[in-house]
Structure formats: structure tokens, C-alpha cells
C-alpha positions in Angstrom: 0.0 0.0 0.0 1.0 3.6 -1.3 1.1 6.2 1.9 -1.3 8.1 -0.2 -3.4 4.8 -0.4 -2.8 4.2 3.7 -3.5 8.2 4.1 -6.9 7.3 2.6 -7.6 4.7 4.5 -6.9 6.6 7.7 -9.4 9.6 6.3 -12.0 6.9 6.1 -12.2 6.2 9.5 -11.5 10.5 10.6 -14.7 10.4 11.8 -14.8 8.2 14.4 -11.4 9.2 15.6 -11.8 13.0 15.6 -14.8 11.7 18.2 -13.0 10.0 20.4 -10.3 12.6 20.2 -13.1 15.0 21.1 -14.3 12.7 24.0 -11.0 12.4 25.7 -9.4 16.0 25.4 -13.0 18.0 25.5 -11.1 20.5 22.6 -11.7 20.5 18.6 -8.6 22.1 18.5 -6.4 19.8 20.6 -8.8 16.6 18.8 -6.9 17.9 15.4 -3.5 17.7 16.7 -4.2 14.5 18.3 -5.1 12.9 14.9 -2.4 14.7 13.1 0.5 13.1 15.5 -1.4 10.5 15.1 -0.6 9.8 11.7 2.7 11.2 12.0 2.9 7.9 14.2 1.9 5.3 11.7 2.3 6.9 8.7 5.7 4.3 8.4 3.6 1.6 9.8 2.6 -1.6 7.3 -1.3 -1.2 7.5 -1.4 -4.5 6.1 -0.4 -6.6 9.2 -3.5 -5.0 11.1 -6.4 -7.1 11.7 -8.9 -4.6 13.0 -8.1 -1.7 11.2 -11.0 0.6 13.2 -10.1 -0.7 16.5 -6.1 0.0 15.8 -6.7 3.1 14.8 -8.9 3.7 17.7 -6.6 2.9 20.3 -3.4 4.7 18.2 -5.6 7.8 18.6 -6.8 6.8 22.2 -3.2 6.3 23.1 -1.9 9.7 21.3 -4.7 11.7 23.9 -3.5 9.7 27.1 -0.3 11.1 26.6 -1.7 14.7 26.1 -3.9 14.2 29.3 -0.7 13.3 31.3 1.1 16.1 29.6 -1.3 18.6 30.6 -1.4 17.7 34.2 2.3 17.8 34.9 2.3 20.8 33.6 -0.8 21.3 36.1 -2.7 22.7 32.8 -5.7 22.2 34.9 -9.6 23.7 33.5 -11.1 26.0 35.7 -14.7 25.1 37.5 -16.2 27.0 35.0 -14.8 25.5 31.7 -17.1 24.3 29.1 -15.6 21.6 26.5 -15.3 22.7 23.0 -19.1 21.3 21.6 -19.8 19.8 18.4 -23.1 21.6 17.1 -25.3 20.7 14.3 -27.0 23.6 13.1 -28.4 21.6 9.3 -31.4 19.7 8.7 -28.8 16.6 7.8 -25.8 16.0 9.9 -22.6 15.5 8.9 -20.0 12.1 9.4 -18.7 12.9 12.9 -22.1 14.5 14.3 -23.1 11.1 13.4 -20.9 9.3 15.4 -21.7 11.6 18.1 -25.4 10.6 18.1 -25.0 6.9 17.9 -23.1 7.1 20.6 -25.9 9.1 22.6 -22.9 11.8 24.1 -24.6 14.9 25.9 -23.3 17.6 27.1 -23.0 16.6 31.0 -20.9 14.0 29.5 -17.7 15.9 28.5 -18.0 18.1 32.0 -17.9 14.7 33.7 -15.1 13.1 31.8 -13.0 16.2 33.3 -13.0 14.5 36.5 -11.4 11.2 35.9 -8.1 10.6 35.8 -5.8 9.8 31.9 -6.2 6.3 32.3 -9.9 6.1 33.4 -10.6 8.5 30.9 -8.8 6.1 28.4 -10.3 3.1 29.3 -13.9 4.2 30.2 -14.1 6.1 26.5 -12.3 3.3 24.8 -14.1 0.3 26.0 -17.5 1.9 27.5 -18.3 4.3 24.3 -16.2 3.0 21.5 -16.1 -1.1 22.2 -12.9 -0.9 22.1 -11.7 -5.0 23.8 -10.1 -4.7 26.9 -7.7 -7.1 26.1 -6.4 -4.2 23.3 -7.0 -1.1 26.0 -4.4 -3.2 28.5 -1.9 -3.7 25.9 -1.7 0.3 25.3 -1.4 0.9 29.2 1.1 -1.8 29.3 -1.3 -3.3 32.1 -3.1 -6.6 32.5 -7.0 -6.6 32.0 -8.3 -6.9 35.2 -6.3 -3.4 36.6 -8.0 -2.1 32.8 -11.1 -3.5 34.2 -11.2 -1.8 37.3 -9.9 1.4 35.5 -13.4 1.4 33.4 -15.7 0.4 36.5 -14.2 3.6 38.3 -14.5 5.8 35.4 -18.2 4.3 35.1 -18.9 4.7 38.5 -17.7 8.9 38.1 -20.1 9.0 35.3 -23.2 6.9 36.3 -25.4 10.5 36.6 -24.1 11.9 33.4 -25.4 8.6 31.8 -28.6 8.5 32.7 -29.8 11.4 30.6 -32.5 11.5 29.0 -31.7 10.2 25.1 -34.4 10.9 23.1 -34.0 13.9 21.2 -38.3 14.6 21.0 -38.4 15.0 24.9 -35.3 16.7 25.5 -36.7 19.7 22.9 -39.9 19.7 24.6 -38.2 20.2 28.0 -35.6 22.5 26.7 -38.4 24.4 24.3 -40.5 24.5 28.1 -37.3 26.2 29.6 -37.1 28.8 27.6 -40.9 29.8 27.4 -40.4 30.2 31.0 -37.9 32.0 30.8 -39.1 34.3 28.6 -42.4 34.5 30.3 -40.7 35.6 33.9 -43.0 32.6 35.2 -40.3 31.7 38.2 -43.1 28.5 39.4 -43.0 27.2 35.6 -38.8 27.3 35.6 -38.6 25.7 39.0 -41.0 22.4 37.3 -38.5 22.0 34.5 -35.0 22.4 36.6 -33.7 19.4 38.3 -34.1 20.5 42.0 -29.9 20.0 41.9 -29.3 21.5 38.6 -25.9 23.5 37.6 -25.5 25.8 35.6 -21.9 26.8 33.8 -21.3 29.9 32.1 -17.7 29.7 30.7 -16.7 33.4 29.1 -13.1 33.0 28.4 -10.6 35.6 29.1 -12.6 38.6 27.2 -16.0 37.7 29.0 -14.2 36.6 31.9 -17.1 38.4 34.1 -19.3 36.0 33.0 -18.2 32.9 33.9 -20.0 31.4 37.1 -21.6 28.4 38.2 -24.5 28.0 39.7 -26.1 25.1 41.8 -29.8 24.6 42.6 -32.8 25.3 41.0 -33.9 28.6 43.0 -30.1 30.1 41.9 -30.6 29.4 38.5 -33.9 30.9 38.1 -33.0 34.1 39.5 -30.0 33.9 37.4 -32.3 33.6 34.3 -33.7 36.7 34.4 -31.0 38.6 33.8 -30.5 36.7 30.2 -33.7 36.3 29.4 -34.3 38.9 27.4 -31.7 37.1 24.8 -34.3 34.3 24.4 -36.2 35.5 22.0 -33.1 35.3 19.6 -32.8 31.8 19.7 -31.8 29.0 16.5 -32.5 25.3 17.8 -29.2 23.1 17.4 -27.9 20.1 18.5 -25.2 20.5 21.0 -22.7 17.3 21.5 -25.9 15.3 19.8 -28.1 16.6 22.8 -31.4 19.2 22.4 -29.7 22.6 22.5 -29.7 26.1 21.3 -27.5 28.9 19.7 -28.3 32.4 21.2 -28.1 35.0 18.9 -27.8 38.7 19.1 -27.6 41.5 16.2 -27.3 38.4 13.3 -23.9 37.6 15.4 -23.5 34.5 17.5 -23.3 35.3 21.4 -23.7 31.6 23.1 -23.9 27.9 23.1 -26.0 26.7 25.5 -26.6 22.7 25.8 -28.7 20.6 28.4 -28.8 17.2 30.1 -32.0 16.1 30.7 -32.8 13.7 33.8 -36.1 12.4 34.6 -38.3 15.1 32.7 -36.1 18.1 34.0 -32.9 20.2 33.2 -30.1 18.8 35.0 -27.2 20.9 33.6 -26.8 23.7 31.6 -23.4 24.6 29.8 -23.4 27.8 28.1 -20.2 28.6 25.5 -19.7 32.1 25.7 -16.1 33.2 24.9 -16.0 34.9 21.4 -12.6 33.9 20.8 -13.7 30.1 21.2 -17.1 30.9 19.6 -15.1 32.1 16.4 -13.0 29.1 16.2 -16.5 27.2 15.6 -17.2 29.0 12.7 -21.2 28.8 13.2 -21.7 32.0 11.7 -21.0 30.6 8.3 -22.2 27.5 8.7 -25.8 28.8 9.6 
């Protein structure tokens, strides 16, 4: 095989791998340079010899992010409370290869925030095994550990993550709850917000450094509805999207993008709220053209 041929395998399967990059660094930007050292990696490599090409490349690119993990934490490159992941929104009527991936795989929002607190290697093995199928028996090779520590890595990491995973999946219900939200909202009706929060909801506003008085977070459903009424007046100036393949919204204000706001739904009601609203990292989505 050619390297142009092997280069075109490996853009078959970007998809896929740009999620998982996504899913274990919580960055588009730092997703990209994981696939391209990626494929610096292997480029020399005989693609011939593998027997599972997708779960190869899978662990490759798995492997690639662990080592960016680590790398960010000796440097103690730690997020603040407030930091929102880089979503993946899906502003079209049809969605595109790696939305797709996203929505088979039934992420949310509350998902990436959660990831955050595991540790590299339960973050590599929970997102490997528990949302890709990647074996164990592959996962323990790439630690260099045997399966049953890989094992107990993934029942930790599933353990951190059992409330983020029990979201509500179907896209119809989270709309209406989400749609319900922001009627509310909009209405000032403070009994009709406090029915659709999640008594132990949290909201995260993440502003970046040039709306750095903007970022909070907020806990409990009597906070965040006295919170809401000093943004609801944007509510009106809303474009329904799909935020990390979860019910969500785009607020907009004078034609120009001002937010991203996505929602885990839990038993009927709003159980987090992550709202994107750093320009610079707004920008770097490119929405504006795109809608």
C-alpha cells in the first residue's frame, strides 16, 4: 500500500477518531492535533499486518490523547470550575459524518463536563471500552497493564459517570423540556422554571478571558432561576441546534453568535446547563457561516 493509499484509509475512518479525540481531550482544536500526531505515528507503519483496522486506529488515537492528558497535568494545565468543553453543534437539517458518530453514541453535554474529572487512564479506558467497544484485552496492551487493573480502570471511570449517563436520550423529549425552559424564561413565570430544573441543577457559564465576568456556576434550581432573568431577554433570539448530539440552542444577538448553550435532561427536567460564551472560542466554531 501507497502512503497516499494508507492516508486514505486513515481519512475513512477520521470520523470516528476526531470523536474520540473529542471525547478524551474536550477540545476540537487539541482533537486535530491528536489525529495529526497520530498519523505522523503510523504513517511508516505496514497497515497490512492489522487485523482490526478501526479498532487500531482507535486505540493509536486513544493512546496519542492519554499522553496529552498526562502532559497537561504535569504541567498542572488544569480547566477552571467554570470551563465548558469545545461542543460539536449541528445547526443543518442533515448531519454530517462525525455529528453522526456523536449521536450513535448518545454523548450529551454533561458527559464531557464529567469526563474532566477522571483521571488519563480512566478516561482512556472508560471512553475506549464503554463508548467505543474498544476490547479490553487491546486497552491493556496500550497501558502496558493486564485486564483486570483495565477493568477496574473502566468500573471507576463508570462509576464517576453513572449521573451523566442517565440522561435522557431521546431527542423529542429533550426539545420539549428545553423548548419549556425557555418559554419560562421568557415569560418571567419563576413557578413554571422551578417544574423544568432538576431541583440540583448546575448551571456553567464559561466566558473565556474577554467575558471573563461572565463565567459562574451555579447550583440549585432557586439560583438558576433568579440567574435567568438577567438573560432572558436574549431568548427571543434563539436557532435550535444540536449541541454534543443533545437538544440545544444557539443564542443570537444582532445576526452575530453570542452563546452555546446545551442541556442534560434527567427524569423530565434540566439537570445541567453549559453555556459557550467566549468569542474567541465561539469564532473558532465558525457557526456563523455555517448557519
Amino acid at each position: 500500500m501507497t502512503e497516499q493509499e494508507w492516508l486514505e484509509e486513515f481519512e475513512q475512518h477520521r470520523p470516528r477518531l476526531h470523536a474520540v479525540a473529542h471525547r478524551m481531550l474536550g477540545s476540537v482544536d487539541d482533537a486535530d492535533d491528536a489525529l495529526q500526531d497520530a498519523w505522523l505515528r503510523i504513517r511508516d507503519q505496514a497497515p497490512e499486518s492489522v487485523e482490526n483496522m478501526r479498532a487500531w486506529l482507535t486505540t493509536v488515537v486513544g493512546r496519542v490523547c492519554l499522553n496529552m492528558l498526562r502532559a497537561r497535568r504535569s504541567r498542572r494545565e488544569v480547566f477552571s470550575e467554570t470551563h465548558v468543553p469545545d461542543p460539536i453543534v449541528t445547526v443543518a437539517d442533515t448531519v454530517g459524518p462525525e455529528e453522526e458518530v456523536l449521536l450513535a453514541e448518545a454523548v450529551g453535554p454533561a458527559l464531557l463536563i464529567a469526563l474532566d474529572a477522571l483521571t488519563p487512564a480512566e478516561r482512556f479506558a472508560f471512553v475506549l471500552h464503554d463508548v467505543f467497544g474498544v476490547r479490553f484485552a487491546e486497552i491493556a496492551a496500550a497501558l502496558d497493564r493486564s485486564e483486570a487493573a483495565v477493568q477496574q480502570l473502566a468500573s471507576r471511570g463508570r462509576r464517576r459517570m453513572r449521573g451523566a449517563q442517565t440522561a435522557e436520550r431521546d431527542l423529542v423529549r429533550q426539545r420539549q423540556v428545553v423548548d419549556a425552559f425557555f418559554a419560562a424564561s421568557r415569560d418571567g413565570n419563576f413557578e413554571a422554571l422551578l417544574e423544568v430544573l432538576d431541583p440540583d441543577v448546575e448551571l456553567r457559564i464559561d466566558g473565556g478571558v474577554l467575558r471573563a465576568d461572565a463565567s459562574l456556576v451555579l447550583r440549585g434550581a432557586d439560583a438558576v432561576t433568579r440567574h435567568t432573568t438577567t438573560y432572558a431577554r436574549l431568548f427571543p433570539f434563539l436557532e435550535p441546534a444540536l449541541v454534543n448530539g443533545a437538544a440545544g440552542a444557539l443564542v443570537v444577538t444582532q445576526g452575530r453568535l453570542f452563546s452555546v448553550m446545551g442541556f442534560t435532561i434527567s427524569d423530565g427536567r434540566i439537570s445541567a446547563i453549559e453555556a459557550l460564551v467566549d468569542p474567541e472560542r465561539l469564532a473558532r466554531l465558525d457557526l456563523d457561516r455555517r448557519r
